[in-house]
C-alpha positions, 0 to 999 in steps of 0.5 A: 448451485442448489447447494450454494442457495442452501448455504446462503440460506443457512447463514441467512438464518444465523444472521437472523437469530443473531442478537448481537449489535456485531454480525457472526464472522464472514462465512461463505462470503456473507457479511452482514443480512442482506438487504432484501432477504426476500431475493434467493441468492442461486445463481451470481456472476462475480464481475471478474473482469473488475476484479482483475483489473481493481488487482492489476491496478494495485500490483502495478501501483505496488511495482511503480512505487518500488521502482521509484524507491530503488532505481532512480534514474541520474542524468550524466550531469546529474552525477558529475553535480553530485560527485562534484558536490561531495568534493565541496561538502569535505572541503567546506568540512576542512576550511572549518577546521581550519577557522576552528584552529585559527580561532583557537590558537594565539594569532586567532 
């Protein structure tokens, strides 16, 4: 852990001297100056319980949407309609070939 502070502390430094309105690249997980420099940074708990389920969350909003995409769940009605509809649309396609052909012919 000592170790840590003193890369902390480190990087802290770097952050410091840095003049550019851009801070220096993430390094250790430090992003930016901390706000109270004044405070060591020696022993941090991450709340890994909250980053488990912040990544449980996801992954299961990731897994719902592409169910949702791929499986589509079709009552028995629900198919014969479709089924049912496909017929209509090719008949509807002939019934206008067929004024198109009545229309272009000498009775039409």
């Amino acid at each position: 852990m000592a170790k840590l502070g003193a890369d902390y502390q480190k990087k802290l430094a770097l952050f410091e001297k840095s003049t550019k309105k851009t801070p220096p690249k993430a390094q250790l997980g430090c992003k930016d100056a901390p706000w109270w420099p004044f405070i060591p940074i020696d022993h941090y708990i991450v709340p890994l319980l909250h980053c488990l389920i912040g990544i449980g969350d996801d992954i299961l909003g990731k897994f719902r949407e592409e169910v949702s995409e791929k499986i589509e769940y079709l009552t028995p009605e629900e198919i014969a309609t479709r089924s049912h509809l496909a017929e209509l649309e090719v008949k509807q396609a002939e019934a206008r070939q067929e004024c198109k052909d009545f229309g272009s012919s000498d009775e039409g």
